[in-house]
N, C-alpha and C positions, 0 to 999 in steps of 0.2 A: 549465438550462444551468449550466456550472459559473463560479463566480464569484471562484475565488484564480486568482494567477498566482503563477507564481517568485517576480517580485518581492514582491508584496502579503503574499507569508508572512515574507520576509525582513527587509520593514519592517512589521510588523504590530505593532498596540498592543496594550496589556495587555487580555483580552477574552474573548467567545465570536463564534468569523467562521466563518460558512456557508459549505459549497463546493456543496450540494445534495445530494442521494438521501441525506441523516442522515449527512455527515459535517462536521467541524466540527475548526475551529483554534484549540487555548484557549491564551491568552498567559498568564501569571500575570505580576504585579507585577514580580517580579524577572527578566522575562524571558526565562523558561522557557517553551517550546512543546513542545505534545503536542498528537496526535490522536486524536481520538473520533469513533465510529459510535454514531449512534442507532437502534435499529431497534425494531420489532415482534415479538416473541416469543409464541404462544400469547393474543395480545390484551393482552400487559403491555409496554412500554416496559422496552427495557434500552439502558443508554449499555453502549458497548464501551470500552475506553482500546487501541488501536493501536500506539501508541509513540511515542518521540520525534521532532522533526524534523529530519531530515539538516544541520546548518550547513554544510558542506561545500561546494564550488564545485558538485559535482556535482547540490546541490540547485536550482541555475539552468542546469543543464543542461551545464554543463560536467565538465571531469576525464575522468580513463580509468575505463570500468568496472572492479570488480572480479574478478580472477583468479577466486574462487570461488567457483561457483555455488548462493545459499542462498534455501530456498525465501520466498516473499513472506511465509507464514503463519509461518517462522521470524523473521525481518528486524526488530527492535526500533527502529531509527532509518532512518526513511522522509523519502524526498523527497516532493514533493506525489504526482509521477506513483504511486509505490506505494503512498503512503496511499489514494490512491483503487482500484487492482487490489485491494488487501489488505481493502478495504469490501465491494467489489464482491464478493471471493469470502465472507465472511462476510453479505452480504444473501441471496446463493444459498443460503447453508447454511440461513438463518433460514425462507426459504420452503418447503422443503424437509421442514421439520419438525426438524431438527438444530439442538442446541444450538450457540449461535455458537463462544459462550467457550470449552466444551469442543472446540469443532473449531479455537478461537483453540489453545487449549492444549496440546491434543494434538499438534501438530509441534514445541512443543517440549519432548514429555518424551524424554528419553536413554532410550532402546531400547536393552535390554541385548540382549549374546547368549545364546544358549539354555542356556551351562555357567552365565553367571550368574544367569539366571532359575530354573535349579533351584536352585542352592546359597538361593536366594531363597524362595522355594516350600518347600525342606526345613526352612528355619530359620522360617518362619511357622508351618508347619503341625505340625513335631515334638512337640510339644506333648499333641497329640491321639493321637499313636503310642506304641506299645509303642518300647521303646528299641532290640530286636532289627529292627523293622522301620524306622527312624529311620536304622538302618546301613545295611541292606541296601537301600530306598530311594534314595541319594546312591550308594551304592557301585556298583550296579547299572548306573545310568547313565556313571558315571564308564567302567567297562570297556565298557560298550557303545554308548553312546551320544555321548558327547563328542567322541570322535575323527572319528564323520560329521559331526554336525552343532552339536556344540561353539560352535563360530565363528560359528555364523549367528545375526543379528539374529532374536529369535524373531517377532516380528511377520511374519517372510518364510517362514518353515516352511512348508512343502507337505505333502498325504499322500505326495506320492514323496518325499521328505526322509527321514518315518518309515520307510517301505517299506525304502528305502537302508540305514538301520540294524536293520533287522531280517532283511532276508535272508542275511546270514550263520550266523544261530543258529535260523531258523523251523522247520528240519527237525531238527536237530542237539539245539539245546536248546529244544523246545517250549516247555516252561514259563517258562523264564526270557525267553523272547523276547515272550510273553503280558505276563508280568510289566513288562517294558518299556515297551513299546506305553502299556499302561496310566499306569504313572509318567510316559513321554512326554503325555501324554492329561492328566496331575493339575499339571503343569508351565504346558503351553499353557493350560488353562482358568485357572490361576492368574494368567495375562499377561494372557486377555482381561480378569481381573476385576481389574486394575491397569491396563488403560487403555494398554498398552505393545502391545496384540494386538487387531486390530479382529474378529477370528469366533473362537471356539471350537476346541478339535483337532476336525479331520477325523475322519470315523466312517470307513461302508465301505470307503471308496475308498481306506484305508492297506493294506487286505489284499488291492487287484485286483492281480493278476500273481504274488500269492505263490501258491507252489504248497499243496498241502494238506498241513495238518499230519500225523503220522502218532497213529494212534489212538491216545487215552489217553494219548498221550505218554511211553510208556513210556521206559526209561533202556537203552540198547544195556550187555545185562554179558557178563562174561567167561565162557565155560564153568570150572563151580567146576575141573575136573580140570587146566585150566590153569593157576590158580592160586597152586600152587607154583613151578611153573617161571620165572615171571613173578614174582612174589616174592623167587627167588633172585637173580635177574638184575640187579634194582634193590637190592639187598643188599650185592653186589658192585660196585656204582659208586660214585666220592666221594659221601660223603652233603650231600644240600641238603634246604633247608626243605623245599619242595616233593616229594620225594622221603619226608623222614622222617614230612609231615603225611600222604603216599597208604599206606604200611605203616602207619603205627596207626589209620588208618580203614581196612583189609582187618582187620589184626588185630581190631580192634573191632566191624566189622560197624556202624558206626555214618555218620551221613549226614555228608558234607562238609563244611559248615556247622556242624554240630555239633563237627567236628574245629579247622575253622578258629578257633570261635570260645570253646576250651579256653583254660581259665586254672586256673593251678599250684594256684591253691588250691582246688581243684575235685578233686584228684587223691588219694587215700591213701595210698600205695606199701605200706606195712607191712598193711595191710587189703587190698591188691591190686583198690581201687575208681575209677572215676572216677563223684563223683556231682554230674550236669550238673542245672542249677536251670531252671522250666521255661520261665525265659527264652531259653534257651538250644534249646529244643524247639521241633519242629516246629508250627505251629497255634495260634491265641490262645487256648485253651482247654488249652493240653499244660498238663502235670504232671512234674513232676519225677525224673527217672529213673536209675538206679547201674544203670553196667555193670562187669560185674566183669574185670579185666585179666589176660589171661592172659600165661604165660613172656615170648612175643614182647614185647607191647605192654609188661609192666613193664622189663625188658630196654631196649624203646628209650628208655624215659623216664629212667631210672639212666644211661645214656650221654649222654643228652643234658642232664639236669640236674650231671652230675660232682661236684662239691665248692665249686658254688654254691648259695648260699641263693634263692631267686626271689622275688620278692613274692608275694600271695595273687593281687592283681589283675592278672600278670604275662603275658602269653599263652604260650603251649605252645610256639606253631610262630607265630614274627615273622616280619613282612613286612615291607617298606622303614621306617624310620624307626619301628620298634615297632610299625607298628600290624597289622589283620590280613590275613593272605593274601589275593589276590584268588579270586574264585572260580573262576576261569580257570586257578588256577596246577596244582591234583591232574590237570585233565585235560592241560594240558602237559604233563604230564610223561606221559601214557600217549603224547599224539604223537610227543611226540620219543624214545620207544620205538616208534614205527611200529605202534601199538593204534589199533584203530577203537573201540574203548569206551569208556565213561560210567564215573569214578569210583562216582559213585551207585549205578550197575549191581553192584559188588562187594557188596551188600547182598543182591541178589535170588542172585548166584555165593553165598555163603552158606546163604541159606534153601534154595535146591538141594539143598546138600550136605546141610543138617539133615535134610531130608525123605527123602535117599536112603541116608544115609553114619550117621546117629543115628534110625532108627526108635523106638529106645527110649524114646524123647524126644520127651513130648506136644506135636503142632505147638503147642498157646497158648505151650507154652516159647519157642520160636525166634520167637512171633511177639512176646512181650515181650520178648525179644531185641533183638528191631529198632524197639521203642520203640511199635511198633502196639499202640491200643485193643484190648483183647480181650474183645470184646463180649458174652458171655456172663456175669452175674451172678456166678454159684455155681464159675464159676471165674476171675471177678477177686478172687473170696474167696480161693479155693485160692492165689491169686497171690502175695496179700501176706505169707501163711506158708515157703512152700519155693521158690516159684521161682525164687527169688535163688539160689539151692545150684543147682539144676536147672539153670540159667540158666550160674553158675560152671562146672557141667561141659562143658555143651554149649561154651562160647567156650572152656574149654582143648583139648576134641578140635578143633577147629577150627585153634588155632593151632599144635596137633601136624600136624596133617593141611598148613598152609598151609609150614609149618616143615621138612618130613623131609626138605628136603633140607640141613638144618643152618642152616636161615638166621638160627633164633633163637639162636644161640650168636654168630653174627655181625651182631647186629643194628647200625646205625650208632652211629659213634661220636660223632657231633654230629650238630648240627640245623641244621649250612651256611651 
């Protein structure tokens, strides 16, 4: 039976005083009361410390409850009655086989929400990343993910949370919606292993109701014989970043990312090269790669760099507040041209035309072109003598061919 009352705490001497079932009211010298749970843990005695004791009227049972409803396992100053609920549910936990103090503790750690759990997760873990994927990791989520479920306590994530954020790019952007899920998936496992998340990311159950991906995931491009006309079009509009970053990746034949994340001093104009370092490349294993620039692409770069000096470390094509484009932004700009296609797609609109429009022109040329392994020994050899010439001709027919209809004499005149 229990043996405090209201009063007995209220005037209680300096001490240790039983209430029964391992809890207990220690006075110290000066007056101070706290409470403690004793219990059994794995056959070892643990005292708990509870918290303070309410002085309050309300700890004799008077006053008005509080407006705010906070849980007993949060509640650091206890009247008798919750020091005993707040025992009570920590003996359950003990029987159980649950740590008390970890289940004492856990209601009170501050549960971030899921933007702050990545920005968390990215800065723990970056360490162990290439510095390309350390970006594209955070930034990933940021465009896709933040805006679903940003907001939520991560602790409360569901697989239909995930789901939510993925069905708009599952079909569209294959890869990159992969790509999420996963970084979603590296996020949550990060929370449960911080104590902020009681289970794991969900497995299967984030892809029921998605529909099927489409095979290989290839990238929707443009038919190449389109591609002038569509080139001219955006030529003739005020030029913006977004705009002048989709023409020197058509001009280049080169991947989005690769475009996005151009810096000045990566570029030769006089050499008529841009050579991307293989940070900058596709694959933890890429290699370092010169494309050679032809009329167009040097053209847009001279208008957009004018009769400013840029830094080396400067980006090509800035995005809000300097930093770089979203990845979002090249294919914007085909929607709001009323295009169903994949920027990335203009890559594959290229290799087309090499195969159909430059038979002259050994395919390993067009496929080092496009920065692909070219798996044959005796002509990675061949590669590193002449294909760079081979390579130069091929992307100037191309920007003749993307150009006739005068687009490179008008290329933009800024970068927006």
């Amino acid at each position: 039976m229990p043996k405090l009352t209201a009063l007995t705490v209220k005037n209680a001497k300096p001490g240790r005083h039983a209430d029964g079932d391992g809890l207990y009211l220690l006075v110290k010298p000066s007056g101070a009361k706290t409470w403690l749970l004793r219990v059994q843990v794995d056959g070892r005695r643990r005292d708990i410390g509870l918290g303070t004791v309410d002085p309050s009227s309300r700890a004799a049972g008077k006053g008005e409850a509080s407006p705010i409803v906070i849980p007993i396992l949060q509640r650091k100053i206890l009247t008798l009655a919750e020091a005993r609920d707040k025992a009570a549910m920590l003996r359950v936990a003990a029987k159980s086989g649950l740590d008390p103090i970890a289940e004492r503790d856990r209601e009170r750690l501050k549960i971030p929400k899921f933007r702050d759990a990545a920005k968390a997760a990215h800065l723990a873990l970056k360490s162990g990343w290439s510095e390309k994927g350390a970006a594209t990791f955070i930034k990933s989520l940021e465009n896709h993910a933040f805006k679903t479920i940003g907001d939520i306590r991560v602790d409360a994530i569901t697989a239909a949370d995930i789901s939510n954020v993925l069905t708009p790019i599952w079909t569209t952007k294959a890869d990159m919606a992969r790509k999420v899920r996963q970084r979603i998936g590296t996020v949550l496992n990060f929370a449960h292993g911080k104590g902020w998340r009681l289970t794991e990311a969900p497995g299967r159950s984030v892809t029921v109701g998605l529909p099927r991906q489409p095979k290989g995931g290839h990238y929707q491009a443009m038919p190449y014989a389109d591609v002038p006309a569509f080139v001219a079009g955006l030529v003739a509009q005020p030029a913006t970043t977004g705009r002048s970053a989709l023409l020197f990746q058509i001009y280049t034949a080169a991947r989005p990312g690769e475009v996005r994340g151009a810096r000045w001093g990566q570029v030769d104009l006089e050499k008529r090269e841009w050579n991307r370092p293989a940070s900058l490349m596709k694959g933890n294993d890429a290699a370092a790669h010169t494309v050679t620039l032809n009329d167009a692409a040097v053209a847009l770069l001279r208008q957009m760099k004018g009769d400013a000096t840029p830094k080396p470390d400067q980006l090509v094509f800035q995005g809000q507040r300097g930093g770089m484009l979203s990845d979002m932004t090249m294919n914007k700009v085909l929607r709001t041209a009323g295009q169903p296609h994949d920027a990335h797609g203009f890559r594959s609109s290229f290799r087309d035309w090499a195969a159909e429009k430059m038979p002259a022109i050994p395919d390993p040329v067009a496929e080092a072109a496009l920065a692909h392994v070219v798996p044959d020994k005796v002509v990675r050899a061949y590669k590193r003598t002449t294909f760079i010439e081979m390579r130069r001709k091929l992307l100037n027919g191309w920007g003749s061919y993307i150009c006739r209809a005068g687009t490179s004499a008008n290329a933009p005149s800024n970068a927006g």
